[in-house]
N, C-alpha and C positions, 0 to 999 in steps of 0.2 A: 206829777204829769197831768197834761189835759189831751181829753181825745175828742175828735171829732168822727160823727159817723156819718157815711154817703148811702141811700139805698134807691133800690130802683124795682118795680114789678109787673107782673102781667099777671091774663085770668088762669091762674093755676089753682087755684084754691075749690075746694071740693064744694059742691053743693048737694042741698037735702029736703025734704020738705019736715024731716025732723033733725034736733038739732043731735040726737043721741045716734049710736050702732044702737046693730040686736044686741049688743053684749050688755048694754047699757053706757058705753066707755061716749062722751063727749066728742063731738065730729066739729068743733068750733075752728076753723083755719088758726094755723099756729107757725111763723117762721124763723128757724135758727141759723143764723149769722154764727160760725163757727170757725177762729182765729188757730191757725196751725201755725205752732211757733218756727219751724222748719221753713215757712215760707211768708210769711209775716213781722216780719224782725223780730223776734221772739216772743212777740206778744202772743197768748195762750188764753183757751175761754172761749165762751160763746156770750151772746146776745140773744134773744127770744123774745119775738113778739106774739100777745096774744091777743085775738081778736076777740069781742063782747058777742060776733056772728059774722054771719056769710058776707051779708050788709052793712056791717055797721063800718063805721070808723074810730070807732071807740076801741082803744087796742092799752093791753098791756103789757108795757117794755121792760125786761129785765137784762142784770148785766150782770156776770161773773167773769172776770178780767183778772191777769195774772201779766205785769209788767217786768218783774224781778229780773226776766233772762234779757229786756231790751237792752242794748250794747249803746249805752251815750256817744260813745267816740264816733259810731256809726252814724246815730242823729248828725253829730258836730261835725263830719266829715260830708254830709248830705246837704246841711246848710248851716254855715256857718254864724248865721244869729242866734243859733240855740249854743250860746257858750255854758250856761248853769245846765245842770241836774234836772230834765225836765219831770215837773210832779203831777202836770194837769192837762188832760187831753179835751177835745171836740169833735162832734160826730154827726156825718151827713150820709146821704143817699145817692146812689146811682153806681154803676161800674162792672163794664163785659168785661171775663177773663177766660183762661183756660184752666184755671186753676182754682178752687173755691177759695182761697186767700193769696196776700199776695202783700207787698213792702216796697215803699220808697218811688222809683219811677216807676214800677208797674201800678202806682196807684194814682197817676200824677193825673193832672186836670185832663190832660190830651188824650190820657184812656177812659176817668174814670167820669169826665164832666163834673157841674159842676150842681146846685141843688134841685132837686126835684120841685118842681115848681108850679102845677098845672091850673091853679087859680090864679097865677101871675099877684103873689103877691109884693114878688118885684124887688129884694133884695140884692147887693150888689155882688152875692155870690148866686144868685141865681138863675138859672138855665138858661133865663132867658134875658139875660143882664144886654147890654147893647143894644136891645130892639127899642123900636119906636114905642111902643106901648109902653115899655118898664123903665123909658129915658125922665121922664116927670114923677116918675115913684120911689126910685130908689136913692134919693139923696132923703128923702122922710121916713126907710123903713127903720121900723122900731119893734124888733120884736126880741121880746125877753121875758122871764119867769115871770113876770109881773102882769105885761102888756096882753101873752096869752090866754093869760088864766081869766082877764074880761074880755077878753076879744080874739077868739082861736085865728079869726081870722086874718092878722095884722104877720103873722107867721108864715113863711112857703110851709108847705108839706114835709117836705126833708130837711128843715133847717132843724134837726132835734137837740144842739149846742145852744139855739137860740130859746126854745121852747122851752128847753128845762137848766142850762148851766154848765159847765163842762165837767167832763168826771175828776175828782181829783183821786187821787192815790193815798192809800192809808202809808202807815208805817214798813208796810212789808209790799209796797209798791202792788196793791191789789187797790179793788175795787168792787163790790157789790152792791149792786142798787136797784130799787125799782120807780118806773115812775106810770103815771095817768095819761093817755093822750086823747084828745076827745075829736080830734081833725087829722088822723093819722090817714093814710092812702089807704083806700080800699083794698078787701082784700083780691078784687076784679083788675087793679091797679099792679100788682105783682108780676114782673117780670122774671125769666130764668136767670136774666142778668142783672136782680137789683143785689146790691148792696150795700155796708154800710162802711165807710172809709171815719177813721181816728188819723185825727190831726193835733202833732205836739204844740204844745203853745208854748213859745219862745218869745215873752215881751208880745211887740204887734207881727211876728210871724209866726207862719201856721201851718210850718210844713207835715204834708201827707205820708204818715209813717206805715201802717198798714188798711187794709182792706181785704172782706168777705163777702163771697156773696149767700145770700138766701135759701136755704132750702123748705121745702113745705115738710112741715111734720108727719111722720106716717101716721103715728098717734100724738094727735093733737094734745086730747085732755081739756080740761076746766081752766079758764087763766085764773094765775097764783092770786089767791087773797089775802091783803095784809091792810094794816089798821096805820101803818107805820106811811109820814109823806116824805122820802126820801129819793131822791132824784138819781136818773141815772144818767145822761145824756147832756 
């Protein structure tokens, strides 16, 4: 399976003139995208971003994803070009709900939009896809694991399928992974309503299976350290 994630934010994130509490515990903004299988097609797990500061855009995204209970016939009955076994998802930004997660039409473009995009770097899934500005850019955009990693800024914001690859699925239809972003949206950028929508990949379709939105961590903590460059997104 491949998932795609949507997210979206406002300034909710705490500020400080230091980065620590009295406890000593880390106040670095930190938010969890959390998949409730009950209303996400059984997808289970969260998502967590963590940020390098108040400021920065340097954020680290991790993914503990649990696919096993997703129902294919559901996929297959949803759209019908996902005929195989989906094993690899993609994941973007944006989407107001009533519900912190959510499956299928309530995740579909008409509620959840479509990438975050506020440098217009003009993708043809992004926000701002049709306008006059992004009508001469998006037949050249080119952003993938490669193009990023020299050039943050050839990427929207929210394309994070594009940025880092889509997730694939182990043997036991899971997924764990962390990755680097160095041009992630502020954490001033955080809306009550961002989130991150996973899209099955079906050949060239890429239907919207679930979606979460963001919560701000009460306790943030340290973002995780690891030696290892493995991708989540």
């Amino acid at each position: 399976m491949v998932a795609k994630a949507n997210v979206s934010y406002e300034g909710n994130a705490r500020s400080s003139s230091s980065n620590y509490d009295d406890d000593g515990s880390s106040l670095l903004p930190a938010f969890v995208y959390t998949f409730d299988p009950k209303y996400s097609g059984g997808v289970s797990g969260t998502i967590r971003v963590h940020y390098a500061g108040a400021l920065s855009t340097f954020a680290v995204i991790t993914s503990s994803l649990d696919f096993s209970d997703v129902n294919q016939s559901e996929i297959m009955a949803f759209d019908s070009n996902c005929t195989n076994e989906v094993s690899e998802y993609k994941a973007h930004v944006k989407w107001p709900h009533d519900r912190d997660s959510e499956s299928f039409e309530q995740c579909g473009l008409a509620v959840t939009g479509n990438h975050y995009d506020p440098l217009k770097a003009c993708g043809p899934n992004s926000e701002f896809a049709g306008m006059e500005e992004c009508l001469p850019k998006s037949p050249g955009y080119s952003c993938n694991p490669n193009t990023y990693a020299t050039s943050p800024l050839v990427c929207e914001k929210g394309d994070l399928s594009g940025k880092f690859g889509g997730i694939k699925l182990d043997d036991s239809k899971q997924v764990s992974k962390m990755d680097y972003d160095f041009n992630y949206p502020l954490p001033e950028e955080n809306t009550p309503e961002w989130n991150m929508i996973l899209h099955a990949i079906c050949g060239q379709a890429t239907p919207r299976i679930a979606c979460a939105v963001g919560k701000l961590s009460a306790q943030s903590g340290a973002p995780p350290q690891t030696t290892s460059n493995s991708s989540l997104l």
